[in-house]
C-alpha positions in Angstrom: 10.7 216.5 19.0 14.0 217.8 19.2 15.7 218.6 22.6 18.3 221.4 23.9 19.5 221.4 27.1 21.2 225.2 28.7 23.5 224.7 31.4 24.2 228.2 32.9 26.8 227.5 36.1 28.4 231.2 37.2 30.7 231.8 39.8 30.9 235.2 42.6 27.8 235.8 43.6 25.9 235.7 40.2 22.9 233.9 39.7 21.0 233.5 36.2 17.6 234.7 36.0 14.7 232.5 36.6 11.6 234.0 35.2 9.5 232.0 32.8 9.3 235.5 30.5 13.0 236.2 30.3 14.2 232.3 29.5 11.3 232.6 26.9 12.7 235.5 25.5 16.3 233.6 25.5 14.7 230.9 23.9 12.8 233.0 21.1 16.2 235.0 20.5 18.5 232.1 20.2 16.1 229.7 18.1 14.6 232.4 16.1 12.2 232.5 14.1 10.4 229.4 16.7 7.8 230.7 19.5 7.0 229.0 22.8 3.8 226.9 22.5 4.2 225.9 26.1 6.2 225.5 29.3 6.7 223.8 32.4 7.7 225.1 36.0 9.5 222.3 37.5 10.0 224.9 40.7 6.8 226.2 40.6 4.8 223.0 41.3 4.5 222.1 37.8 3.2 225.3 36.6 2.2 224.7 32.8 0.6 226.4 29.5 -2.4 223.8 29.7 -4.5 223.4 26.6 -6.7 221.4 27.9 -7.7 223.9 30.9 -8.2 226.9 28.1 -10.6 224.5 26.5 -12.6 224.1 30.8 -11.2 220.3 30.8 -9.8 219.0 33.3 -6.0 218.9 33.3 -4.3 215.6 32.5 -0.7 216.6 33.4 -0.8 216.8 37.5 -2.8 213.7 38.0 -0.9 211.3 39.5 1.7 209.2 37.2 -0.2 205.9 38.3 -3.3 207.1 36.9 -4.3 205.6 33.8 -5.9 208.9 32.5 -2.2 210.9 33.2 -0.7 212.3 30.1 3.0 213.3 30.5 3.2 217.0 29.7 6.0 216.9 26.6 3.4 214.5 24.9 0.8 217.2 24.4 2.9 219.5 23.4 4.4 217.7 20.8 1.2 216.1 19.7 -1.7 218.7 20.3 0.7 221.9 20.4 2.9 220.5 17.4 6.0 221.7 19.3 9.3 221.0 17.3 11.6 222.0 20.2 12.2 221.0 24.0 14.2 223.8 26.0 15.9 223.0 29.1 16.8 225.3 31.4 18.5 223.2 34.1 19.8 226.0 36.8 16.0 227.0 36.9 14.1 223.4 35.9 12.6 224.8 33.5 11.0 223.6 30.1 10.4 225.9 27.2 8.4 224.2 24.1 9.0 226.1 20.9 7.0 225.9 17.3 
């Protein structure tokens, strides 16, 4: 999977949006014609698009790393989402996954 990383820094007062809908939308727009296949909230607790809670599975991601049933989040969605591109939106630790 490829990987993009967005710095936005801004000066005066400004701050750059943070809401999973509008960095989705600047991911759609500037990788067009790609759609987000899943995300992860870094500031919201590790918020996520979780296939495997759709499906009424328990969820792999938020178990703890030393558990040998955890399953980093950016290998299911490369492997079971087929995402082709990692978005990284530092200022709001945020990861987009595009298809």
């Amino acid at each position: 999977m490829n990987h993009v990383q967005i710095n936005i820094e801004a000066d005066g007062g400004f701050r750059a949006t943070e809401v999973i809908a509008d960095l989705r939308i600047v991911a759609e727009t500037l990788f067009s014609p790609l759609k987000l296949v899943g995300f992860w909230d870094g500031q919201a607790d590790g918020m996520h698009l979780c296939p495997q809670e759709v499906l009424g599975r328990e969820c792999l991601h938020k178990l703890p790393q030393e558990d040998p049933r955890h399953v980093d989040y950016v290998t299911t969605a490369d492997n079971d989402m087929r995402a082709i591109l990692e978005v990284s939106f530092s200022h709001a630790s945020l990861l987009i996954y595009l298809k």
